[in-house]
C-alpha positions in Angstrom: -95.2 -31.6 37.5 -95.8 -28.5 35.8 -97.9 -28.3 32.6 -97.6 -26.5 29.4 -100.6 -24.8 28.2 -100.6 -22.8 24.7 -103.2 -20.7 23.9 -102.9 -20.4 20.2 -105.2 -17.2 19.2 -105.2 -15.6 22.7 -106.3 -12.2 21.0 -109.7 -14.0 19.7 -111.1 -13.5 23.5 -111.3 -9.8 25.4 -111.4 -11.3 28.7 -109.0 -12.1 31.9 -108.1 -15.0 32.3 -107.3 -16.5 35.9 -104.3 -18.6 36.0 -104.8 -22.3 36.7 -105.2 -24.1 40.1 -101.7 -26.2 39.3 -98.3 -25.4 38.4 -98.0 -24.6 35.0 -96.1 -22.7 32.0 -99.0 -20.5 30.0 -97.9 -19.5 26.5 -100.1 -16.8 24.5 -99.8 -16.3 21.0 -102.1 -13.6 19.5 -102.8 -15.6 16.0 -101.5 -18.6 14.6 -100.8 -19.3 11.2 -102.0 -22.9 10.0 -98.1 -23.4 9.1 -96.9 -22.3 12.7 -99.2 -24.8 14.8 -96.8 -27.7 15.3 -93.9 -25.7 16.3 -95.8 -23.9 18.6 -97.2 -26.6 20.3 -94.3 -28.7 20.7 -93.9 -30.0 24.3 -97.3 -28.7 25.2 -99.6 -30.5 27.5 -102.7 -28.4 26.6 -103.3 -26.4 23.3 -106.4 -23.7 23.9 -108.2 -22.7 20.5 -110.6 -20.8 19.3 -110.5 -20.8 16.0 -107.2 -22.0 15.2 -108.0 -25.7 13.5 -106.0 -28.4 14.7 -106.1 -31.2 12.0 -105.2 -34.9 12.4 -101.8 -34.5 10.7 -100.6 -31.9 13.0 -102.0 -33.5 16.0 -99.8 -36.7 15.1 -96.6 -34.2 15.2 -97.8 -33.4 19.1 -96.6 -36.7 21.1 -97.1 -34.9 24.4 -100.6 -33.2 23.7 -103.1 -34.5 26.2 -105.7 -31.8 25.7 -107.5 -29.2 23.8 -109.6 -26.7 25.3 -111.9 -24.9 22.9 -112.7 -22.0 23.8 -115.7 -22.0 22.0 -118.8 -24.1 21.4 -118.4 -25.5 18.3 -115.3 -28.2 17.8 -115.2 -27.8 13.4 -111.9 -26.8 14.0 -110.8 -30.0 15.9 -110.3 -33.4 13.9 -112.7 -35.2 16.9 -112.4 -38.9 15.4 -107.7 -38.5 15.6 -109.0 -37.5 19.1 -110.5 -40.1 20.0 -108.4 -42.7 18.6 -105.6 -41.5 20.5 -106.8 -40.3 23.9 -106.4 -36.5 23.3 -109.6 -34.9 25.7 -111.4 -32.2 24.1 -113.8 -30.2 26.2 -116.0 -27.1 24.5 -117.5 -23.7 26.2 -121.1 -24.5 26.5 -123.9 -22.2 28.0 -122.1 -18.8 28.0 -123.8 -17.4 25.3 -127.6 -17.9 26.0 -128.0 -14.0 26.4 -125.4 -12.5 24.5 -126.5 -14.3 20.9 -130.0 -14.3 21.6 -130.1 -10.9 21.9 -128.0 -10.4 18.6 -130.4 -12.1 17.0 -132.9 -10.6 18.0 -131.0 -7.0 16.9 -131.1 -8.4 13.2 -134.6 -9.2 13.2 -136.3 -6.2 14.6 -134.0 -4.0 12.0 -135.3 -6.5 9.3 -139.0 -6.8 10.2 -139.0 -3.1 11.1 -137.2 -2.2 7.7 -134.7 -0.1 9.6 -131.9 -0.3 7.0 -134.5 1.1 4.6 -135.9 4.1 6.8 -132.3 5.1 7.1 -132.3 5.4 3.3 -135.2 7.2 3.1 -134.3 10.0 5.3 -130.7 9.9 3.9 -132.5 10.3 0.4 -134.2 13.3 2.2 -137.8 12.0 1.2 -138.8 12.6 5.3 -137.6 16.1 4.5 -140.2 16.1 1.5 -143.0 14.3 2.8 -146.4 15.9 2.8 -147.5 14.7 6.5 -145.6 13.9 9.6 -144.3 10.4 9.0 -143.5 8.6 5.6 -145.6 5.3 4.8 -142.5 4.3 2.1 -141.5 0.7 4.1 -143.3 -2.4 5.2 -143.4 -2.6 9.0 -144.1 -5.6 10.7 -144.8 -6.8 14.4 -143.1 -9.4 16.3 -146.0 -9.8 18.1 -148.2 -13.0 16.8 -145.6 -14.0 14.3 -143.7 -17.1 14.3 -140.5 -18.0 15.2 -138.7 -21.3 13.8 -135.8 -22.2 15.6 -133.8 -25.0 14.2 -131.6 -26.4 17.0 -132.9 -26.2 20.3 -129.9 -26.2 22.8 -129.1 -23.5 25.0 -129.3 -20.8 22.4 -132.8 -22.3 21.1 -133.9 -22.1 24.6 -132.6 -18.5 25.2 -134.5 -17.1 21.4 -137.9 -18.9 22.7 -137.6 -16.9 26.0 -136.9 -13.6 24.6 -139.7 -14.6 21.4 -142.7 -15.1 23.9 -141.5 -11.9 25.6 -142.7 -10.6 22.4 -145.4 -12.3 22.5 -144.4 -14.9 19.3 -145.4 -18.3 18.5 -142.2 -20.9 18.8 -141.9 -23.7 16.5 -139.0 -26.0 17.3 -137.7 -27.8 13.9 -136.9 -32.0 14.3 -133.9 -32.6 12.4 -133.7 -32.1 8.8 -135.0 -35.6 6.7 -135.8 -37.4 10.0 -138.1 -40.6 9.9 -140.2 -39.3 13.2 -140.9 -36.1 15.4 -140.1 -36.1 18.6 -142.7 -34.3 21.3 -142.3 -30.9 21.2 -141.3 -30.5 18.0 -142.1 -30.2 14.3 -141.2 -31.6 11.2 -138.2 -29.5 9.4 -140.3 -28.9 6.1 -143.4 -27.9 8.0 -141.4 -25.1 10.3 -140.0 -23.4 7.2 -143.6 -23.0 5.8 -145.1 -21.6 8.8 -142.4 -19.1 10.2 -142.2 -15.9 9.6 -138.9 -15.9 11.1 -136.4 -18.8 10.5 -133.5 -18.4 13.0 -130.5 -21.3 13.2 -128.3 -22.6 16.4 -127.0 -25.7 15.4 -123.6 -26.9 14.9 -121.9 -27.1 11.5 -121.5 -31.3 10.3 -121.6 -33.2 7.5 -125.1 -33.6 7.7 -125.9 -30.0 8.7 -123.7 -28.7 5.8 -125.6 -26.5 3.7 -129.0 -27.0 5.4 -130.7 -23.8 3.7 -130.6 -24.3 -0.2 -132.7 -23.5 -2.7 -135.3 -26.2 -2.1 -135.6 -24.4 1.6 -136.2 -21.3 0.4 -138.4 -22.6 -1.9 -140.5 -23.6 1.2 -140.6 -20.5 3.2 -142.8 -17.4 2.7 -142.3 -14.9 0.6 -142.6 -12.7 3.8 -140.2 -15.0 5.8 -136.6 -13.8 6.6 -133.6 -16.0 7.8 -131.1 -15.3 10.5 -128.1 -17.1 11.3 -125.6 -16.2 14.1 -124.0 -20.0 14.2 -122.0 -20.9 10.9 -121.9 -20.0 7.4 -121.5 -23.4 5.8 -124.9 -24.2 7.3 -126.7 -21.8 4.6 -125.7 -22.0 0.6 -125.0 -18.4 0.0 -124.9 -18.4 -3.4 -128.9 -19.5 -3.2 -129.6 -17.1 -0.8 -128.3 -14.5 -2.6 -130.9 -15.9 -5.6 -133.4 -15.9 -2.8 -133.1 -12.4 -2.1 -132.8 -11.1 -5.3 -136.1 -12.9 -6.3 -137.6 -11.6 -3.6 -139.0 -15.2 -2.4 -138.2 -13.8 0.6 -138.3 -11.0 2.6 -134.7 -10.3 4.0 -131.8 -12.1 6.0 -129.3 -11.1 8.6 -126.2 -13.5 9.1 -123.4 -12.5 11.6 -121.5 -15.9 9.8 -119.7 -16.3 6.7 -118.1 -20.1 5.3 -114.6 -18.5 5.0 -113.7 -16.3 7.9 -112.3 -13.7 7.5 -113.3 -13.2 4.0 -109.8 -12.4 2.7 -110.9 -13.4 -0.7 -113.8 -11.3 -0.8 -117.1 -13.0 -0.6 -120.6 -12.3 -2.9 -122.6 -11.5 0.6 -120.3 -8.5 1.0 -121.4 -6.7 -1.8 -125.0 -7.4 -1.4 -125.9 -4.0 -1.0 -129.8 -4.3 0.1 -131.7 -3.2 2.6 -133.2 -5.8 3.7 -130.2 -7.8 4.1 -127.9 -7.4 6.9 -124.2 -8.8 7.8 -121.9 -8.1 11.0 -118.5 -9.5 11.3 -119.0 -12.9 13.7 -119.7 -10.8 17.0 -122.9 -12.3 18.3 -120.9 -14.5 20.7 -119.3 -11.6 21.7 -120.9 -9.2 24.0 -118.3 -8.3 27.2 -119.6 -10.3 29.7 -120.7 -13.1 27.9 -116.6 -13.3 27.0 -115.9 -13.1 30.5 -117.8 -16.2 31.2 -116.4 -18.3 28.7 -112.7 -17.1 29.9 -114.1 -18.4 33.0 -115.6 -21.5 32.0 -112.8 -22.3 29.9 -110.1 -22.2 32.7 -112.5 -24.7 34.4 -112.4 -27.2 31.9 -108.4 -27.0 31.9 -108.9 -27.4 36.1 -111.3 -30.4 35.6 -109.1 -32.1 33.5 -105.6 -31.8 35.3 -108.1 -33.1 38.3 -108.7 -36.6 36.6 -112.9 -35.6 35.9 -112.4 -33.4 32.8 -116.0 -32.0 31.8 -118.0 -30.4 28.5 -116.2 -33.5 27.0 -116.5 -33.8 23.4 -113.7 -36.3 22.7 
C-alpha cells in the first residue's frame, strides 16, 4: 500500500533526499504556517519536521498519522506524551552533527578568547594605522591552551567539543546534571564546573527541567574571565540575565548561535547588543553542507526502518 509522507518545512534542509525503499506519495511544502498543519497533513501516513511544532490538538485532527520523522535532534517541537498515548512513532536525527557544531563552537570561542570582534574595531578605528610599533597591545588575548572547558551535556556533541578541546591541549570538565543528589564517575558537580571553566559550552536538550539553566545565580558562579557558548537552544540560557551579565562585566563574553523565539520577528534584546565580546549567528551551527547531507540521509532511514516493522532513534 502506498504511503503518504509530508514533509512540512522541506526548505529548512539543503540536502537531496533519496526517495524511500517502498511505494509512496512524497509531499514538500517549503514552510508551514502553525494554522496550515492539519490540512496539510490530512491523510498522511508520515509527517517530516523540522521545526514545524506538531501539538497534541492538531495531532488529534490526524486519524491516519502513524509517524513523525524529525529531522532534527531535538523533539521540543513534538507533544511526545499525545505520542505515546496513541501509538504515533517518533524517531529524531542523532549523530550527524558531531563535527559540524563542534567546530561552530569552537569558531565562537577562539573569536571571543582571541578578542577578534574587538581587533576588527581597532583597525576599523584606524588605531593600527596610528600605533607607534608594529602591533597594537589594545585587547586581552588568551590561549586555549591549558584552559578549561565545561561541557554541560555530554552526548555526541559533548564528545565531539572534548576531542577537538584536547586537540588544543584544554582541560575537560563534564557537568552532572544541574541539582543532582550524586555525581556520576567521570563527571562533576554542575556548581563546581561553572567555577572552574574558563569556557562554559552547552549541548543538552531544551525540557522542563533544563529550561532556563544559566540565570543569574550561574553567572554569579562563573569567572569573571569565563565566557558562555551555546549552539543547542535559547530557552536553556535567561537572556535577559545574560545580558546583565555582560554588561557588568561578570563575565568575559558569550557567543550563542540560539535564540528562545526563532526567527526573532519581534525583535529580541540580544540583537541589539552591540559588544564586542558578544557574538550571535542565526541557528547555523547544525548546518555545515555535509553534515545536512547526513541527516537527509539518516532521516530517510528512519522513515525505511519504520515502514520495515523495526523503526529506530525512537523517541516515542
Amino acid at each position: 500500500m502506498t504511503k503518504k509522507i509530508v514533509f512540512l518545512d522541506r526548505q529548512s534542509l539543503i540536502a537531496d533526499l533519496r526517495a524511500p525503499a517502498f511505494g509512496h506519495e512524497w509531499v514538500d511544502f517549503d514552510q508551514t504556517a502553525p494554522e496550515h498543519v492539519v490540512e496539510r497533513l490530512q491523510g498522511a501516513d508520515i509527517a517530516v519536521s523540522n521545526k514545524v511544532e506538531l501539538s497534541g490538538e492538531a495531532l488529534a485532527r490526524l486519524p491516519t498519522l502513524k509517524m513523525i520523522a524529525v529531522a532534527a535532534t531535538g523533539t521540543d517541537i513534538v507533544d511526545l506524551a499525545y505520542c505515546r498515548a496513541h501509538g504515533i512513532v517518533v524517531s529524531n536525527i542523532r549523530g550527524y552533527a558531531v563535527h559540524t557544531v563542534p567546530e561552530h563552537a569552537f569558531m565562537l570561542i577562539l573569536a571571543l578568547r582571541r578578542n577578534l570582534l574587538g581587533w576588527r574595531e581597532d583597525i576599523q578605528a584606524g588605531l593600527w594605522q596610528q600605533a607607534e610599533q608594529f602591533c597594537l597591545f589594545t585587547r586581552p588575548i588568551n590561549d586555549l591552551h591549558g584552559s578549561t572547558l565545561g561541557l554541560v551535556g555530554y552526548g555526541s556533541l559533548g564528545h565531539g567539543m572534548r576531542k577537538l578541546a584536547e586537540a588544543f591541549g584544554m582541560r575537560v570538565l563534564v557537568a552532572e546534571h544541574k541539582g543532582a543528589q550524586g555525581v556520576r564517575e567521570g563527571y562533576t558537580a554542575f556548581d563546581a564546573v561553572l567555577r572552574a571553566a574558563d569556557v562554559i559550552s552547552l549541548h543538552t536538550p531544551l525540557t522542563a527541567e533544563t529550561r532556563h539553566l544559566i540565570a543569574a545565580r550561574e553567572f554569579g558562579l562563573m569567572k569573571p574571565s569565563a565566557i558562555l557558548i551555546n549552539t543547542a537552544r535559547g530557552n536553556l540560557v535567561d537572556e535577559a540575565a545574560l545580558i546583565e551579565a555582560l554588561k557588568a562585566q561578570r563575565i568575559a563574553g558569550a557567543g550563542f548561535d540560539v535564540l528562545a523565539v526563532e526567527p526573532p520577528r519581534t525583535g529580541n534584546p540580544l540583537l541589539a547588543l552591540k559588544l564586542p565580546n558578544f557574538i550571535l549567528t542565526p541557528h547555523v551551527a547544525w548546518s555545515g553542507r555535509e553534515a545536512m547531507q547526513a541527516l537527509a540521509d539518516q532521516l530517510v532511514d528512519n522513515i525505511e526502518a519504520f515502514i520495515a516493522g523495526k523503526p529506530n532513534n525512537v523517541v516515542a
